[in-house]
Each structure stands twice: as C-alpha cells, then as structure tokens.
C-alpha positions as CSV (number, residue, x, y, z in Angstrom):
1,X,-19.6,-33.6,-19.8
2,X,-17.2,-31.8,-16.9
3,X,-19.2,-28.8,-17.5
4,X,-22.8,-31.0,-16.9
5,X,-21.6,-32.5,-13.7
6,X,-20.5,-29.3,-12.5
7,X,-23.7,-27.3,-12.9
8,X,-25.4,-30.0,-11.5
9,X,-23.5,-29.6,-8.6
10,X,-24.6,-26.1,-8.2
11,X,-27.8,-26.9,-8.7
12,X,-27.5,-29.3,-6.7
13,X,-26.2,-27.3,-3.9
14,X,-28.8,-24.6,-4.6
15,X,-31.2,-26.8,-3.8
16,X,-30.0,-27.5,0.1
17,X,-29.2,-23.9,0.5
18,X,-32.2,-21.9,-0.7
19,X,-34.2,-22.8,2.3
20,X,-31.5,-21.8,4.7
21,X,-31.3,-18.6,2.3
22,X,-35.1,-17.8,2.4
23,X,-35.1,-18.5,6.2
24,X,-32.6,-16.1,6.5
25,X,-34.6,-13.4,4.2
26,X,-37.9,-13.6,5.8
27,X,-36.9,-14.1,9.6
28,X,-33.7,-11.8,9.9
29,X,-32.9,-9.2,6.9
30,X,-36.8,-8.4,6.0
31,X,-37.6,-7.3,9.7
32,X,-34.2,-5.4,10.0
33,X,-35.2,-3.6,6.5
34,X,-38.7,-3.0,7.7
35,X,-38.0,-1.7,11.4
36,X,-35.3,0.0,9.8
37,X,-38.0,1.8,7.8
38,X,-40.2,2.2,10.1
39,X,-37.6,4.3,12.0
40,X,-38.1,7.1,10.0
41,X,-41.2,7.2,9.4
42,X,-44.0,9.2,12.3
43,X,-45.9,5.7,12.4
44,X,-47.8,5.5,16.2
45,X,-51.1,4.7,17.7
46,X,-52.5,7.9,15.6
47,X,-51.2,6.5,12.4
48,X,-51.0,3.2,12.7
49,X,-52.2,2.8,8.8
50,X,-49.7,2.5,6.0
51,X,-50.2,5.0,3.1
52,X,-49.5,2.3,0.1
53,X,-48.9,4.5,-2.8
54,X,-45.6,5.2,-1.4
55,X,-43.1,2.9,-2.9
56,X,-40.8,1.5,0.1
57,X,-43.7,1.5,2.0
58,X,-45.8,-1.3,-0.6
59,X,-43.4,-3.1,-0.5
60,X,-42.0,-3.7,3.5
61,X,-45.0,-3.3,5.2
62,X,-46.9,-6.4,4.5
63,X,-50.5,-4.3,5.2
64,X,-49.8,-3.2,2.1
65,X,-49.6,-6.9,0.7
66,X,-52.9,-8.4,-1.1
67,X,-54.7,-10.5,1.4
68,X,-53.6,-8.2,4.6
69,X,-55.0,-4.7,3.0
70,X,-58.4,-5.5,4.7
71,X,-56.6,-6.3,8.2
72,X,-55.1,-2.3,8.1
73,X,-56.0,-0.7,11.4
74,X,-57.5,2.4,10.6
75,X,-56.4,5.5,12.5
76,X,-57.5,8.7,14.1
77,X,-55.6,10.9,11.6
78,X,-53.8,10.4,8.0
79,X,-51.3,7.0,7.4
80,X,-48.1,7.0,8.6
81,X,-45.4,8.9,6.2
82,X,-41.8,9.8,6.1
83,X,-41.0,11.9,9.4
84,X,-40.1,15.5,8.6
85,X,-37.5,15.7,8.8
86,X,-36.9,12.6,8.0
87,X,-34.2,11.5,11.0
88,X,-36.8,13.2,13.7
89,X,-37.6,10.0,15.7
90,X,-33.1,9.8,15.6
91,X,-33.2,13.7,16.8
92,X,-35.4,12.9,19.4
93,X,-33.5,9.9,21.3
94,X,-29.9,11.5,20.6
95,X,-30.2,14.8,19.8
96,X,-29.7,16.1,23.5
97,X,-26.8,13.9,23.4
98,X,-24.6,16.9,21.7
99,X,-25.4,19.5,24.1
100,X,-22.2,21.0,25.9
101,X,-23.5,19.9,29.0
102,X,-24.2,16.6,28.4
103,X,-20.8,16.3,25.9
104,X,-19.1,17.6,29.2
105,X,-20.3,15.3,31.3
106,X,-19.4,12.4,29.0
107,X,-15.9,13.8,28.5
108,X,-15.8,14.0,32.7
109,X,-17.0,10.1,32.5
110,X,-14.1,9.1,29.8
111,X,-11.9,10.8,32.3
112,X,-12.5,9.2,34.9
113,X,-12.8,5.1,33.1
114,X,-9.2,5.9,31.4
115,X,-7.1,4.5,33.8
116,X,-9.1,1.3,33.7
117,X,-8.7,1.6,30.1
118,X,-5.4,2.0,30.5
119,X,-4.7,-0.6,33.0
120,X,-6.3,-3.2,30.4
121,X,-3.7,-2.1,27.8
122,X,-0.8,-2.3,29.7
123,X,-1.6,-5.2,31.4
124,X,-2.5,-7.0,28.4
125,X,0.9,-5.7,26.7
126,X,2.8,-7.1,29.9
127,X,1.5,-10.1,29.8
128,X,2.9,-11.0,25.7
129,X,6.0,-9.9,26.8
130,X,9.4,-12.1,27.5
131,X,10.7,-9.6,30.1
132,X,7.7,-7.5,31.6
133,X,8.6,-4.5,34.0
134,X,5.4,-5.0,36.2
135,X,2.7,-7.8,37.3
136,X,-0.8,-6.9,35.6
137,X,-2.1,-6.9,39.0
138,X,-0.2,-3.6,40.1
139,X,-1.0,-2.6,36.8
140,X,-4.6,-3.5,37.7
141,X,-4.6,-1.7,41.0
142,X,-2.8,1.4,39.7
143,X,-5.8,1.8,37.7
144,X,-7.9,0.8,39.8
145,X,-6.7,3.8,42.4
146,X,-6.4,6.3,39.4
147,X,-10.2,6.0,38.3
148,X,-11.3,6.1,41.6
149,X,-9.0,9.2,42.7
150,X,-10.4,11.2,39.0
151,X,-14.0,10.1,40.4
152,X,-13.4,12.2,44.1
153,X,-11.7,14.8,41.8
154,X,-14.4,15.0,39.2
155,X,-17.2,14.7,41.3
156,X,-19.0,11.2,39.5
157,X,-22.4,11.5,41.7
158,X,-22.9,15.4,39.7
159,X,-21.2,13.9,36.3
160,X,-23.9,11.1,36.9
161,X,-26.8,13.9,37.7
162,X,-25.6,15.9,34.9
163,X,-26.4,12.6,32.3
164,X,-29.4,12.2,33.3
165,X,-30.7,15.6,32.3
166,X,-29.1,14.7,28.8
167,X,-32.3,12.7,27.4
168,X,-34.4,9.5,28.0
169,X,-31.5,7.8,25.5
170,X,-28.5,8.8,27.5
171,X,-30.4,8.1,30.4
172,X,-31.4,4.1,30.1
173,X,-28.4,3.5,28.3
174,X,-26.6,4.6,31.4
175,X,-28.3,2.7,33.6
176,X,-28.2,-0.5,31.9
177,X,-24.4,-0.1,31.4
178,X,-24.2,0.3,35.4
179,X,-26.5,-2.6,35.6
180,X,-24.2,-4.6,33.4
181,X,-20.8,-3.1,35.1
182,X,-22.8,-4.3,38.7
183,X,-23.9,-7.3,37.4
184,X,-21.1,-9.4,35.3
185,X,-18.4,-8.8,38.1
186,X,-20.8,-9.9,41.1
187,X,-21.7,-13.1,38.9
188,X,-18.2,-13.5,37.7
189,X,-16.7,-13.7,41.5
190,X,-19.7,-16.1,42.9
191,X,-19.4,-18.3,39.5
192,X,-15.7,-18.6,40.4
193,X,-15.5,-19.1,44.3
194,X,-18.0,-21.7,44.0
195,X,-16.1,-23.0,40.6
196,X,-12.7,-23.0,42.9
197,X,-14.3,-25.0,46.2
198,X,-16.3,-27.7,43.8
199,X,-12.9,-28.6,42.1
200,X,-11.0,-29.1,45.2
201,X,-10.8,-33.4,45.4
202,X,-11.5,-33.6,49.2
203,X,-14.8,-32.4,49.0
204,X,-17.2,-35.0,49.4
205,X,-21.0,-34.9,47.8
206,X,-19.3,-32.7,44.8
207,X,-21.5,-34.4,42.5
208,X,-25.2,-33.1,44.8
209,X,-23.8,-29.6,45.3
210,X,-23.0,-29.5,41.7
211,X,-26.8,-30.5,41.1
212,X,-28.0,-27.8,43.6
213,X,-26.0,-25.0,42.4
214,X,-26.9,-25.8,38.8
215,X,-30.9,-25.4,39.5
216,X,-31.1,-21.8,38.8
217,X,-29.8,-21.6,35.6
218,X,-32.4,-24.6,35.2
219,X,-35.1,-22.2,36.8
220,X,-33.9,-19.1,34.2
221,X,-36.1,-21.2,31.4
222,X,-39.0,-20.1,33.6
223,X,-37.6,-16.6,34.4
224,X,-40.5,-14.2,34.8
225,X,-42.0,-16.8,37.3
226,X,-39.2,-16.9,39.0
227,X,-38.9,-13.3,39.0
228,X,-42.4,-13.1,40.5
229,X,-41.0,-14.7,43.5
230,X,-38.4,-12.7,44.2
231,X,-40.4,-10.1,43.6
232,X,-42.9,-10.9,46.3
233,X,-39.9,-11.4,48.6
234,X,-39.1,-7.5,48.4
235,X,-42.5,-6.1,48.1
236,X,-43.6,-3.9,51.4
237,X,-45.7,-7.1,52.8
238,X,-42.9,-9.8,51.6
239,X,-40.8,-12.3,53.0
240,X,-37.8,-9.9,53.9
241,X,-40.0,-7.5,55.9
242,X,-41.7,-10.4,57.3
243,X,-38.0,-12.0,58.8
244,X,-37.2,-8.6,59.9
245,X,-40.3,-7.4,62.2
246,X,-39.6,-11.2,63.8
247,X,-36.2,-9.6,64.4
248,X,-38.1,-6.4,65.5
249,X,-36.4,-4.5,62.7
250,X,-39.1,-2.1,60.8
251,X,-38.9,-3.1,57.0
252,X,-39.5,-0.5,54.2
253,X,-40.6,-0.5,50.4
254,X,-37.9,-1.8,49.0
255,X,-39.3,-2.1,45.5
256,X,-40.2,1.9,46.2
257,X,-36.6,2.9,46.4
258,X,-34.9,4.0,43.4
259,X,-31.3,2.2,44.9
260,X,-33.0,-1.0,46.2
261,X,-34.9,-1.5,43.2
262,X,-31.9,-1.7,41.4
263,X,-30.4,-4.1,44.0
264,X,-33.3,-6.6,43.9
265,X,-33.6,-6.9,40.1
266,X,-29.6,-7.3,40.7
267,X,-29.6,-10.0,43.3
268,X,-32.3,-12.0,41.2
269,X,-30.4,-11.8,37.8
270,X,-27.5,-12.9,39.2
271,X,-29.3,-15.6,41.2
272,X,-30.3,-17.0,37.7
273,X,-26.7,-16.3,35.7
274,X,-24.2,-17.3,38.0
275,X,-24.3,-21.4,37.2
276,X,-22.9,-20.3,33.6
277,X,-19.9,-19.1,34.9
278,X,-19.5,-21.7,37.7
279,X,-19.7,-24.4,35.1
280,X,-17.6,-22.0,32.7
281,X,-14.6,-22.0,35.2
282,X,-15.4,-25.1,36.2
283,X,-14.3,-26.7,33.0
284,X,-11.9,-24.5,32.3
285,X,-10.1,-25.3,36.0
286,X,-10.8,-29.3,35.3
287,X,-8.8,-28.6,32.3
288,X,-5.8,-27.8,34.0
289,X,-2.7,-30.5,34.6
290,X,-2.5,-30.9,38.7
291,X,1.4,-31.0,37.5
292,X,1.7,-27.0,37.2
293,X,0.1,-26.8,40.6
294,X,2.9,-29.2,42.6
295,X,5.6,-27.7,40.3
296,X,4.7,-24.3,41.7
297,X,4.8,-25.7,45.3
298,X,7.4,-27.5,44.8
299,X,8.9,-23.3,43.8
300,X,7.2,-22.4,47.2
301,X,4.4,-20.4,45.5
302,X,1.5,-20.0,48.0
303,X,-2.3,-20.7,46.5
304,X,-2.5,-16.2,45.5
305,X,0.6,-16.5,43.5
306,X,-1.1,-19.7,42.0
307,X,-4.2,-17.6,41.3
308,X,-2.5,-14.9,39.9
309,X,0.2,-17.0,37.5
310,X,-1.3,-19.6,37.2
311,X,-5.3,-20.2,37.4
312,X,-6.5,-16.6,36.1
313,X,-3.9,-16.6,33.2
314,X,-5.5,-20.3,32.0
315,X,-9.0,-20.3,32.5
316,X,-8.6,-16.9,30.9
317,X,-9.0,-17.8,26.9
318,X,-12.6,-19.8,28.2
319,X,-13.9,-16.4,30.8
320,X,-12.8,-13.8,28.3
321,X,-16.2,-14.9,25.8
322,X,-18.2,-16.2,28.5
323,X,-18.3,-12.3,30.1
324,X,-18.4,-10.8,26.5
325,X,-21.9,-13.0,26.0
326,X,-22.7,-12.4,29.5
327,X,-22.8,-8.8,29.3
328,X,-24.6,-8.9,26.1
329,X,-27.0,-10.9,27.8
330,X,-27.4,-8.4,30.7
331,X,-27.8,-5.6,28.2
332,X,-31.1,-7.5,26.6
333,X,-32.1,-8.5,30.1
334,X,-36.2,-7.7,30.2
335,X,-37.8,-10.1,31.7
336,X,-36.8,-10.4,35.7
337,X,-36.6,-6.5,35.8
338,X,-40.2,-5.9,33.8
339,X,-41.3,-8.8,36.5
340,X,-39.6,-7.4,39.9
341,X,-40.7,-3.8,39.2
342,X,-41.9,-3.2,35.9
343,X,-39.2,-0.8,35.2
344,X,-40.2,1.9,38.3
345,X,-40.1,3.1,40.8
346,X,-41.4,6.4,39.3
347,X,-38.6,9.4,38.7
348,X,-41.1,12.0,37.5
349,X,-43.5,12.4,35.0
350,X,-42.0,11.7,31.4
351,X,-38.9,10.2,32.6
352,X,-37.9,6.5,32.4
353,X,-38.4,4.7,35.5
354,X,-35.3,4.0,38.2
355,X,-34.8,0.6,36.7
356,X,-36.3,1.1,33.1
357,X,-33.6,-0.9,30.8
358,X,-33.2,-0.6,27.5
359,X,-35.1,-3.5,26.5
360,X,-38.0,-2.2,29.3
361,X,-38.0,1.1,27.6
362,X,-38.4,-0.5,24.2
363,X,-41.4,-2.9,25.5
364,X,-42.7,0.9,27.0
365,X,-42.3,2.8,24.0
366,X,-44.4,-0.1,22.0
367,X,-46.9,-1.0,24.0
368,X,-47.7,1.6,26.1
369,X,-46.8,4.7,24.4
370,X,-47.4,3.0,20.8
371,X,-44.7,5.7,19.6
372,X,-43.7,2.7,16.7
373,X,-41.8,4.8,14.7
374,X,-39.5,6.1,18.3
375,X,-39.4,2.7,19.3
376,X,-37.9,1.1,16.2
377,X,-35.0,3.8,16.1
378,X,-34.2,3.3,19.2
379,X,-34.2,-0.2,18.4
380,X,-32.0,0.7,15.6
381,X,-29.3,2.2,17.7
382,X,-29.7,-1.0,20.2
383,X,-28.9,-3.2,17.0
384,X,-25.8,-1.5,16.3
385,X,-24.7,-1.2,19.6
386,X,-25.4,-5.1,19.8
387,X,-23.6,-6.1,16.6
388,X,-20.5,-4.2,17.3
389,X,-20.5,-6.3,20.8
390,X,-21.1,-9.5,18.9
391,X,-18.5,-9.2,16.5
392,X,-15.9,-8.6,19.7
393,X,-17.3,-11.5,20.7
394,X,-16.0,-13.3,17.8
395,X,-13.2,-12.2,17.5
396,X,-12.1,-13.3,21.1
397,X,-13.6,-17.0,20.3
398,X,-11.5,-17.1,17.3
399,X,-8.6,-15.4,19.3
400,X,-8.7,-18.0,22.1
401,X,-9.8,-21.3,20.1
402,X,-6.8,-22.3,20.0
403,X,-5.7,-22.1,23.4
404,X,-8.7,-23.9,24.7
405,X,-8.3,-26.9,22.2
C-alpha cells in the first residue's frame, strides 16, 4: 500500500512537472542544440536548404520534419552540410585571435588592467580582515595610478590599434567591453548621486522627483522609439545643432564621428538604465539604521568618511548584482545603438562599424550578410561568454542574501 501511494506521488508530481519540462525542451535546450549545430555547418543565403539524409540534420532542423519539407527554401547551390573543416565558421571569428601580434597586444592589455585586478583583490582581502594595514580606497587609488601609469608606458591607443587588426571578433568584442566599462560606471555614479540627494529627509516633493526620475526606465519598454529621438537630436539637422547655430556655434555630424557616435548611443543608454540603480541604492540606503550615521558624528566622522565606512560598505551586498546584471544587460544592448546609428559610422569596407556591438554584429551577420552558419558560432561564443557572467552573478546573489535579509 506504502509503495502505491508513493508512485502515485510521482506520478503525480510528473504530471505538474512535464509541462515545465517540455517548455524547457522546446524553448531553451532544442534551439541551443540546433544553433549549436548549425555553427558548424556552411548553412547561408546560398544554402539555405537542409540536406535531410544526414542524420543530426533530420532531426534538429525542423525543414526536415513532415509537414515543413514543402516550406524548404530552395537555394542557388547544393544544401547546407558539415563545414570543412568542420570548426571553419569558429576559425574564421577567432582564428586571428592567436596571431603573435594580436596575442601581444592582449598580453600588453592584461598588463595594463592588473593593477585594477589587483586593487580588487587586496581590497577585498582588507576588507575581511580584523586588523587591515590599509583603507581599500588607497588600495583603490594605487591601482588606479598603476594602470594608468602601464597605459603611458605601454602605449594603450597603439595596443588598442593593434586589436583591431586582430579580426571582426576581437574587434566588436572590444568595443562592447569599452561600451560596458563606459557605461555601468557613468550609470552607477548618476544612479547614486540622485539615490543620495532623494534620501536626504529635508527635501521636500521627494515623492514627484522620484516619479520624474523614474520615467525613463518606464520609457526603456518603448526603447527603439525612444532611441529614435535621441537619435534625431544628434543627427546633422537635429536639435543639438539647431541650439548651437542659435548660440552661433557651427554644429557637425555627430552621428558621422566614430567617437561621438559612441557617446550618443552612450548618453541615451544611460538615460534609460540609470533609474535601476537609483532605485537599487535607493533601497539599499532606506535600509540603513539613521543610528550608525549619529554614532559616527557623534565619533566626528565627516559625511566622506561616512561614505567610505559606512554607506558604500552596506549598500554594497544590493550594488554588487545589480552591476553584474547591468553589465550583462549592456553587453546584449541592440536596440538604442541599431536605432541611433545602426551600428556605423563606416570604418572601411569589410569592417564592423564604429559602434557595431556584439548583438548589432549578430543582427548583421543574419540578416544582411545571411552568413547563418558565422552568425550562430559567433552566437555560440556569445552564449558562453554570457553563461560564465550569469553564473557570477549567482553566485554574488547567493553570497550577499544574507546580508540583505
């Protein structure tokens, strides 16, 4: 009888689970196993077709499927097949990676981040112990004046010429890690000046300018619009150039500009991102007794000390995941930079535009160039990258839940 009611109970819980289960097949581990596929195979707008007597390929692509064979496009030449050799596509995207030049000018970049890397150990090692020897901001600063001196030393703008020879994948990965390494700081400092003056008591109307500051994260759910308007403030004939000749200042083509490109598609994203931090810090400073603050007058600490012992160390444990997903988040951004300047301006033919993203380059490489079997390695690579940065990301929510509890 015990073993009745227990197999009912497995049946039973079966039965609530196998949707989630088959969900989970269909939507997330059958198109990882078919772009996987696809990845290295020479599938593009030549051979768009599947060749169905091929095992793996009957039974991913779903062209191959009764009731889709008839909905095949037909190409110019023979179906799509295994590359040869088979990680071609993989060759392609990394294989100037290994050159000594560009391995050089990677080891010249590592070079010139360890300090920083540095400063983040120590500083973190500092901070768990009883009796530390320094203040993580020296620590902090040290770095910060190491990476900087290795950068003169080095030369960074030729380390930085020198990666961009290395390949289109070096190349748009690089650029969207500067985006990123531009873009999470800015938001993080706005998110937490205007965190820091809406906490303060004495300010009256906190609830409006809460309201106000909130409406562009509202306005992100419309993002490509929104990016339309900013980009129609930059173009030549916009609203900038427009203020400026009524200042008798000649504008220029900002959105033609390799530097101000960048810096519009900048000034927008972080336009839309920086209420998720505000709000972030926000909480996290609401969380903090008002008791810690008069005890450390009451010591005659002045408000940096308080930022620096105080504020920073405890809204820490709620930041630390909020930047991880943030910067994934900026990685993936597509939209307001396909919008602003649709990944240009132009760097030369066969290159990736000035401000062609990763996720731009994808959208390129599919629906322009139709190279499927390029785009889904590359996509490949993206998903690892990705997955590695999630699982960090988990591991700092489960390091810090119980601080923020």
């Amino acid at each position: 009888m015990a073993a009745r009611s227990g197999m009912q109970k497995k049946l039973i819980i079966g039965f609530f689970l196998a949707p989630t289960l088959l969900a989970v097949l269909v939507f997330n581990i059958y198109p990882i196993l078919l772009n996987t596929y696809v990845s290295f195979t020479n599938r593009n707008k030549a051979h768009p077709n599947p060749d169905c007597s091929v095992l793996l390929t009957s039974l991913l692509d779903p062209l191959c499927w009764s009731g889709f064979r008839d909905r095949a496009p037909k190409g110019l030449a023979e179906p799509y097949r295994l590359a040869e050799p088979v990680f071609k596509n993989y060759q392609e995207l990394l294989g100037n990676l290994f050159t000594t030049q560009s391995l050089l000018a990677l080891s010249k970049l590592f070079v010139i981040f360890l300090p920083l890397f540095l400063a983040l150990y120590f500083s973190t090692r500092e901070r768990r112990s009883d009796l530390p020897l320094a203040s993580p901001g020296w620590i902090w600063l040290y770095g910060l004046l190491g990476s900087i001196l290795a950068a003169f030393l080095l030369d960074l703008a030729a380390v930085y010429q020198d990666i961009l020879q290395a390949g289109d994948f070096l190349v748009v990965i690089t650029r969207t890690l500067l985006f990123v390494a531009l873009r999470v700081p800015v938001t993080f400092a706005i998110g937490f000046l205007l965190a820091v003056i809406l906490n303060n008591p004495h300010l009256s109307g906190r609830t409006f300018f809460r309201v106000i500051l909130f409406l562009p994260w509202a306005a992100s759910s419309l993002a490509i619009l929104m990016a339309r308007v900013w980009e129609f403030f930059f173009r030549q004939q916009g609203t900038i150039n427009q203020v400026l000749a009524l200042l008798n200042v000649e504008g220029k083509a900002w959105l033609q500009d390799p530097f101000w490109a960048l810096m519009a598609i900048l000034i927008a994203d972080v336009w839309f991102s920086y209420p998720f931090f505000m709000v972030t810090i926000l909480g996290a400073l609401q969380s903090i007794p008002n008791e810690i603050y008069e005890a450390a007058e009451m010591d005659g600490a002045g408000w940096w000390r308080q930022l620096f012992t105080i504020t920073l160390p405890l809204i820490r444990p709620a930041v630390l995941p909020a930047i991880v997903l943030t910067s994934i988040t900026a990685f993936q951004m597509f939209g307001t930079a396909y919008a602003i300047t649709g990944g240009g301006p132009s760097m030369g033919a066969g290159q990736p535009g000035a401000t062609e993203f990763v996720m731009v380059y994808a959208y390129k490489q599919i629906y322009q160039s139709q190279n499927y079997g390029r785009a889904t390695a590359f996509a490949v690579i993206l998903f690892i990258l990705l997955f590695g940065a999630t699982l960090y990301s988990m591991k700092l929510s489960r390091a810090t839940k119980g601080v923020t509890e």
